[in-house]
C-alpha atoms as one frame of an Amber mdcrd trajectory, in Angstrom:
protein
   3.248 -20.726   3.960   4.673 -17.810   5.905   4.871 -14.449   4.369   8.650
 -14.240   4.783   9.257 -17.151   2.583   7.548 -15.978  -0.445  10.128 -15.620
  -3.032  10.111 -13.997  -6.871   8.398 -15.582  -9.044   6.045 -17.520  -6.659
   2.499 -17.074  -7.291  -0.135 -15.270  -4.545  -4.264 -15.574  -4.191  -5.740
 -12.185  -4.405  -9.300 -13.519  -3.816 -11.885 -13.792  -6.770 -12.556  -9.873
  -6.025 -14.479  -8.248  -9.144 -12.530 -11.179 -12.007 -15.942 -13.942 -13.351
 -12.753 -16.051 -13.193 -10.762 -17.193 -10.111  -7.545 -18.100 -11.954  -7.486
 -14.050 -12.902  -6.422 -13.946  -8.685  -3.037 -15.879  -8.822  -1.021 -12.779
  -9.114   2.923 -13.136  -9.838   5.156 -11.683  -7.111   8.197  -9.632  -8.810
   9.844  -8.032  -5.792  10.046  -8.998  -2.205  11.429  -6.523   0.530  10.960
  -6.029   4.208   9.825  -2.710   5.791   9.226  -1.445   9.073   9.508  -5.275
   9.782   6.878  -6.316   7.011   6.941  -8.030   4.336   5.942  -6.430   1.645
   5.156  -8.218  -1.903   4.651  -6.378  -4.887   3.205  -7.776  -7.918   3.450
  -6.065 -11.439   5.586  -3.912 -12.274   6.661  -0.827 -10.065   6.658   1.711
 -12.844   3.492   0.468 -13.628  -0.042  -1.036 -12.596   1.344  -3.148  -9.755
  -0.060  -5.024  -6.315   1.257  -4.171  -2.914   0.746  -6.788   0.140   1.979
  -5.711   3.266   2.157  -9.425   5.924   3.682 -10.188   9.345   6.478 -12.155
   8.554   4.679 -15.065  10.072   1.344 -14.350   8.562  -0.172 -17.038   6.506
  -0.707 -16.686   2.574  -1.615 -18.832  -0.085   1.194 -19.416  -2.411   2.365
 -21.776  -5.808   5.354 -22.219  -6.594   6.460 -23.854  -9.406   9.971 -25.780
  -9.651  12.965 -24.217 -11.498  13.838 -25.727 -14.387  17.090 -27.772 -14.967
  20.149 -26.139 -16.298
């Protein structure tokens, strides 16, 4: 999907990089913003270790997104 509709919660590929397991590179987005018109996604948490992915809106990324659960 396009980098400008990754939302919360939805779930990016970071590659294998370094991890013996691939699973270990679905990384969980917690903040989307835009910036000098990127996106940028930030994994983790911002006081903390956390990810930073800067895309053209229209760039492509892998994404899962899981469905929100009934009220």
């Amino acid at each position: 999907m396009a980098a400008s509709e990754v939302r919360v919660d939805d779930h990016i590929y970071n590659g294998t990089g370094t991890n013996a397991h691939p699973t270990f590179a679905w990384e969980t987005v917690t903040e989307v913003r835009i910036e000098d018109g990127l996106m940028l996604l930030i994994t983790g948490n911002l006081k903390g270790l956390h990810g930073e992915f800067w895309l053209e809106p229209e760039e492509q990324i892998v994404v899962m997104r899981y469905p929100k659960p009934n009220a």
